[in-house]
N, C-alpha and C positions, 0 to 999 in steps of 0.2 A: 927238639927240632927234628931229630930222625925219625919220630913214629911220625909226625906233619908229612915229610917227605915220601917217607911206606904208603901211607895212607894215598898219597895221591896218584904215586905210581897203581896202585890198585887200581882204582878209576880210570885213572887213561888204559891201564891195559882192558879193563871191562867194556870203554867204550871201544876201541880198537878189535876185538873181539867178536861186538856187536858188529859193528861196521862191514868186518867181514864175513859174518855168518851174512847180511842182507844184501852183503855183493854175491856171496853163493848162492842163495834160494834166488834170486835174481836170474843169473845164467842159465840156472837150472831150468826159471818158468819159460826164460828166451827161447832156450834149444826143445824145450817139451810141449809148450804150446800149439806149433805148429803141427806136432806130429800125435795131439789130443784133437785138433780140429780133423785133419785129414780121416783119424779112424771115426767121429762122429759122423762126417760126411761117408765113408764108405757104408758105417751101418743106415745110415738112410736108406741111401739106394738099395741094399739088402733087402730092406722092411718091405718098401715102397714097389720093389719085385715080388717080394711074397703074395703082396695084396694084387698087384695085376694078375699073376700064376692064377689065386683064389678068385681072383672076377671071370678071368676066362673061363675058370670048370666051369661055375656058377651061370655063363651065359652057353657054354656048351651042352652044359644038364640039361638048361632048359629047351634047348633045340632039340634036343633026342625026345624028349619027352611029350612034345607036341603042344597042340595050340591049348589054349588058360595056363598052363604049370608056370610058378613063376618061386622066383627066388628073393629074398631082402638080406643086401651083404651090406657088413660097415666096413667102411673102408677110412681111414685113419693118416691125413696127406700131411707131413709135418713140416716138408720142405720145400717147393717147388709148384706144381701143380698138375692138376688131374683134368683131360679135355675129352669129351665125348664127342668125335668130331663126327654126323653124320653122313656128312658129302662125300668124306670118303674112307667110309665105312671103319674107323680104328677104335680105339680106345687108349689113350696116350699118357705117361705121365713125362714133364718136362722137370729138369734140375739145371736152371741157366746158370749155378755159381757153384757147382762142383769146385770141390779141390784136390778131389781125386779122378784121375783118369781110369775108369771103370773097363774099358774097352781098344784099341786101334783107333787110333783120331777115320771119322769121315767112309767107315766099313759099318755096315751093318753085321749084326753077327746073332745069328739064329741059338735063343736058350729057350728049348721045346718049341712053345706058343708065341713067344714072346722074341720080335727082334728089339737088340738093344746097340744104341749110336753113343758115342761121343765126337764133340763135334769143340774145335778150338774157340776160344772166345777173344774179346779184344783186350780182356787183361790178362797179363802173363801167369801161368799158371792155375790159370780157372777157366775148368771146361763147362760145356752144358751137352747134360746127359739126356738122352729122349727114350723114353723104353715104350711100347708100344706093340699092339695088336691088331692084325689086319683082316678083318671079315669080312670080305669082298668075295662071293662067291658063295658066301656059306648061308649069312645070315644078313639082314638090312639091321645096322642099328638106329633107331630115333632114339632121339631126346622129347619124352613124352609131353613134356611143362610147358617147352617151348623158349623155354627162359637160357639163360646162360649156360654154358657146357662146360664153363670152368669150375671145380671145386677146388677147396683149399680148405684142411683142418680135418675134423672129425664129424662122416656124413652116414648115413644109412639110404644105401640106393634099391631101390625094388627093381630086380630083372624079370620081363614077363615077356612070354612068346604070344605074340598077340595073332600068330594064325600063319597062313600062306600068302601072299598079293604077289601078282607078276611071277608065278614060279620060284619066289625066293621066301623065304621064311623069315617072318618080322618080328626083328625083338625092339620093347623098350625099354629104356633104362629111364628111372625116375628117381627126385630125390627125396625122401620121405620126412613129413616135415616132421621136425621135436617138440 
């Protein structure tokens, strides 16, 4: 009757053991989770600044360069979205569900080329980030296609200096099909 007894004290302490190794990897994913999302979220907006930095040279080159030279960049949007607004004259990408605040809520704040906003949202602790470039003076951008100026994923855009018109110099941006 005593080894019956050993024996089961075993078990209960193995399950009691269990039980609390899965209360600790628990807390652990509680308290780390959050703060595995927020640095995914920061490196987006990292990325997703490099490739604007990389589109400005790209539509910069091609302006020095003069009319035909043209460029074909991939640009790679994995969270948010990418807008080529012609009306007034930007090149934009939006991150409406940030969960890191990247910036000063509601200031613009000049990195080179590129101004970059955070702006507060209706849920608690999730911003939306707009980073963005403003060529208004320099250069006209169109949207060659015609079609939508929103991308999202993985695109290859052709930038071409399509010449002078009105004293300002026409670039367009096109998205090249696969």
């Amino acid at each position: 009757m005593i080894f019956g007894k050993k024996g089961a004290s075993v078990w209960i302490s193995a399950v009691l053991y269990f039980g609390l190794g899965i209360i600790i990897i628990s807390v652990l994913l509680a308290a780390g989770l959050p703060v595995v999302n927020k640095l995914k979220d920061k490196n987006i907006i990292i990325q997703s600044k490099e490739v604007m930095h990389k589109l400005d040279d790209n539509v910069r080159e091609v302006v020095r360069e003069g009319p035909g030279s043209q460029r074909i960049v991939t640009v790679n949007i994995r969270k948010g979205s990418f807008v080529l607004d012609d009306q007034r004259e930007t090149i934009a990408w939006n991150f409406n569900d940030s969960r890191v605040k990247i910036s000063e809520e509601g200031i613009d704040v000049s990195e080179g080329k590129l101004i970059v906003r955070t702006d507060s949202t209706n849920t608690n602790n999730r911003y939306s980030i707009n980073v963005y470039t403003n060529y208004s003076g320099f250069a006209n951008i169109t949207n060659k296609q015609g079609k939508s100026n929103t991308l999202v994923g993985l695109n290859d855009l052709i930038i071409r200096n399509e010449g002078v018109f009105n004293n300002a110099v026409v670039v367009s941006i096109a998205e090249v099909n696969r």
